[in-house]
C-alpha positions as CSV (number, residue, x, y, z in Angstrom):
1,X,0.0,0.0,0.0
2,X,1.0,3.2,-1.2
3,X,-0.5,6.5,0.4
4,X,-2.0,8.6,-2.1
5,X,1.1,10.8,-2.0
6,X,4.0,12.3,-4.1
7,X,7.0,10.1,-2.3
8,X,9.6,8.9,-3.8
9,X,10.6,5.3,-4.4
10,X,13.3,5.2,-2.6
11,X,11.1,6.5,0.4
12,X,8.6,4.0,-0.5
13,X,11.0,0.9,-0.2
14,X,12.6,1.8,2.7
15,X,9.2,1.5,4.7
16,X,8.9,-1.8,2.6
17,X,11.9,-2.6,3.8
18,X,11.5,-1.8,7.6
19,X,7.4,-3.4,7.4
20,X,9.2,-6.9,6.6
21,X,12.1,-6.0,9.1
22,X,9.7,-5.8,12.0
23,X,7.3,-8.7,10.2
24,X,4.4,-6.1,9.5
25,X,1.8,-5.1,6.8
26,X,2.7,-2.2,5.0
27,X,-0.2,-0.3,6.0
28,X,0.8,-0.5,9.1
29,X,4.3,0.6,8.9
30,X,2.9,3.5,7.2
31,X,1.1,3.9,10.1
32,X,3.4,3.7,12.6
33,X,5.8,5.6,10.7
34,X,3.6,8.7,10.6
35,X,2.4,8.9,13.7
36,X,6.0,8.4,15.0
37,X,6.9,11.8,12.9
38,X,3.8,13.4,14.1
39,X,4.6,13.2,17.7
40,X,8.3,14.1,16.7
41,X,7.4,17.2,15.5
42,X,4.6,18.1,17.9
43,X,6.8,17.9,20.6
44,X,10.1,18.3,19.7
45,X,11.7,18.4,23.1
46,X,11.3,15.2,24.1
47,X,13.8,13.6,21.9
């Protein structure tokens, strides 16, 4: 699964890559992956 989004393809396989790294369905690498930035970036000082 692909979001409906201008990202490269490089981008696109390495959350292939990390979904079969941590045995997962695309979609929800994706997931995780975004909502990992999101909090990143809403609060930046807890890194």
């Amino acid at each position: 699964m692909r979001p409906n989004i201008d990202i490269s393809h490089t981008l696109n396989g390495r959350v292939k890559d990390y979904a079969e790294q941590q045995d997962m369905p695309l979609e929800a690498a994706y997931r995780e992956i975004i909502e990992a930035g999101l909090e990143a970036v809403e609060h930046p000082d807890e890194q």
